[in-house]
N, C-alpha and C positions, 0 to 999 in steps of 0.2 A: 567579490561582494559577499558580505557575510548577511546569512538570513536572518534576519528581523523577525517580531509578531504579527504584523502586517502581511510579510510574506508570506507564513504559514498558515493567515485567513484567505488571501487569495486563493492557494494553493485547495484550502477546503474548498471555498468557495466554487471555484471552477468542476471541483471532482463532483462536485452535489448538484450545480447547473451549469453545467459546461455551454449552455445557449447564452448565457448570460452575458449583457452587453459590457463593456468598460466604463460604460457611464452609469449603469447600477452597480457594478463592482465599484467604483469609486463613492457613489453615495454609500455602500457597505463597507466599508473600511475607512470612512474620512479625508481619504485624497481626490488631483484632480483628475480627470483620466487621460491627460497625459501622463502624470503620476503613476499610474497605474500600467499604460501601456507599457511606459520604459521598465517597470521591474518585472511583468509577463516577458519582454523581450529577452532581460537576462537573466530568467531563472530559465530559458528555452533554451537561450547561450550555453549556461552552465548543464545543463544536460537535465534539471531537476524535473519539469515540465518538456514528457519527451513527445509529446502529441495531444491532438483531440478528436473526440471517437464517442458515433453513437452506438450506444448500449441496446441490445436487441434480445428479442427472445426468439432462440435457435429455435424453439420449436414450431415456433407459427412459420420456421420458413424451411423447416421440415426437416431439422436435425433433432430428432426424438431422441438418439442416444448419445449419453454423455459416460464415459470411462477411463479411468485412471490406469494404467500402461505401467509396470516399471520393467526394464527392461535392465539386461544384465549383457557387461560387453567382455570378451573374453582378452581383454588386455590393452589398456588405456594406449598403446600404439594405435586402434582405432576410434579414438575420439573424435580427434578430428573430421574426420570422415563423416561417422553417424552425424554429429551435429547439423555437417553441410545439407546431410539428404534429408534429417528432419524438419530444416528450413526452408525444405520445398513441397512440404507435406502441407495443404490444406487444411486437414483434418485434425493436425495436428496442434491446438491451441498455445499448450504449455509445454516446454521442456528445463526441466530440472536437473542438470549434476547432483548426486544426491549421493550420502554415506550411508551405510547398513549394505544386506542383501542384495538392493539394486544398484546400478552405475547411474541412469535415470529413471528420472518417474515423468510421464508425459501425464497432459490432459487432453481428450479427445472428445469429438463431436462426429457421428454420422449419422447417416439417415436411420440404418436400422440393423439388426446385431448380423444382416448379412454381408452388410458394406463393412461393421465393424470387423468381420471375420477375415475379407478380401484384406482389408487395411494389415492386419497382421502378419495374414499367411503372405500376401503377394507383394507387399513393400517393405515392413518394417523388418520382417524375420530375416528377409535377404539382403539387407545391409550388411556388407562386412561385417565382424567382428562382433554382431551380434548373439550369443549363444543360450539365452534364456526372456521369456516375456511373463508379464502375470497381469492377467487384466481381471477388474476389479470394475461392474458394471454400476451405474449409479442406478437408484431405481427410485429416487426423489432428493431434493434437495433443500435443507432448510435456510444456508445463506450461500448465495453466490452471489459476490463483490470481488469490483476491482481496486478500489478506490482503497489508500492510503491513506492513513492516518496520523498529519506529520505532531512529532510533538517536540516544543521549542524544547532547547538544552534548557538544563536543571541552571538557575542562578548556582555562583561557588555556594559553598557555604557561610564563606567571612564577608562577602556580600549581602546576606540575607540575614546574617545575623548583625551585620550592621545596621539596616533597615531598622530589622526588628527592636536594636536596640535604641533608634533615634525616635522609633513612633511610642516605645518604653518612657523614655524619658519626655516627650511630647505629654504624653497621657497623663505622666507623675503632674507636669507645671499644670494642667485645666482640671485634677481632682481638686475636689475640694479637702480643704485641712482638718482631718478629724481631731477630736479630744483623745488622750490617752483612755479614760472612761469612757468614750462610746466604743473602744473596741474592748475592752472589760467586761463590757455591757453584751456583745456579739457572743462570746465567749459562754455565757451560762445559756 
C-alpha cells in the first residue's frame, strides 16, 4: 500500500493525540472510521506505526538523571552481544550504532549520578567487547520529542510543472484582454 496525504495526517495526528478516538480522526481527515481503522491497521501491518505509548515525565517518577553514553567496542565480532545485553537494560532508553569515535551512543535515565555510576561500572563496562564509555550528563533540556515528522514525497517535477502549467494556461483564458497601450502606459 502506498502512503497517501491522508496517511501521513493520521500518522501526525495520533503522534500529537495518541488518545484520540477513530471517530475524531475520521471527522479530521474526512473519512469514515471504518476508513480510517483499516489504514491504522495497515500502516501497523506495514511496520510504519510500530506502537502506542504514553509520554511521561521521568522525573516526577524519580529518574532525575538523563545521560548520553557512547561507548566504544573493541571489534565489531562483539556486536552482537553488546546489543543483546543492552536490550535488557532498563535504563537504557536509546541505543544507536553510530560512526566517528564511538561504536554506540546510548540515551539513559536513572535515579541519580549514583545509580548512573553502578549502570556503568557494574553492567555496561563488563559487557564483552566493550573497551571505552564517555558519558555526557544532561543538566536540562530544551526539546525532548519522540514524535516524527513524516513528510509526503516531493510530486516529480514534470508533474508539477504540468499542473503549474495547466493552472498557467487556466489563468491566461479568465484575464482580462489588455490594449497594447495600457501596457505602454504600465511601462512609463
Amino acid at each position: 500500500m502506498a502512503i497517501d496525504p491522508i496517511d501521513y495526517q493520521l500518522i501526525t495526528l495520533l503522534q500529537d493525540h495518541g488518545r484520540m478516538s477513530q471517530i475524531e480522526l475520521a471527522a479530521a481527515v474526512g473519512l469514515s472510521q471504518p476508513a480510517v481503522a483499516e489504514r491504522i491497521r495497515k500502516l501497523e501491518q506495514q511496520g510504519i506505526i510500530t506502537g502506542f505509548m504514553a509520554r511521561v515525565d521521568a522525573r516526577k517518577l524519580g529518574l532525575d538523571v538523563t545521560a548520553f553514553i557512547g561507548v566504544g567496542i573493541e571489534h565489531p565480532k562483539y556486536n552482537a552481544r553488546f546489543s543483546k545485553e543492552i536490550l535488557a537494560l532498563p535504563e537504557v532508553l536509546e541505543c544507536h550504532h553510530v560512526t566517528g569515535a564511538d561504536s554506540y551512543l546510548l540515551k539513559v535515565k536513572t535515579e541519580s549520578t549514583e545509580s548512573l555510576d553502578r549502570l556503568i561500572s557494574e553492567k555496561l563496562r563488563r559487557i564483552p567487547g566493550v573497551k571505552t564509555s564517555r558519558t555526557t550528563i544532561v543538566m536540562s533540556s530544551v526539546k525532548e520529542d519522540a514524535r516524527v515528522r513524516p513528510s509526503p514525497p516531493a510530486e516529480p517535477a514534470d508533474a508539477a510543472a504540468t499542473v503549474r502549467g495547466k493552472k498557467t494556461a487556466q489563468q491566461e483564458q479568465l484575464r482580462p484582454k489588455r490594449s497594447r497601450a495600457s501596457y505602454a502606459a504600465e511601462d512609463r
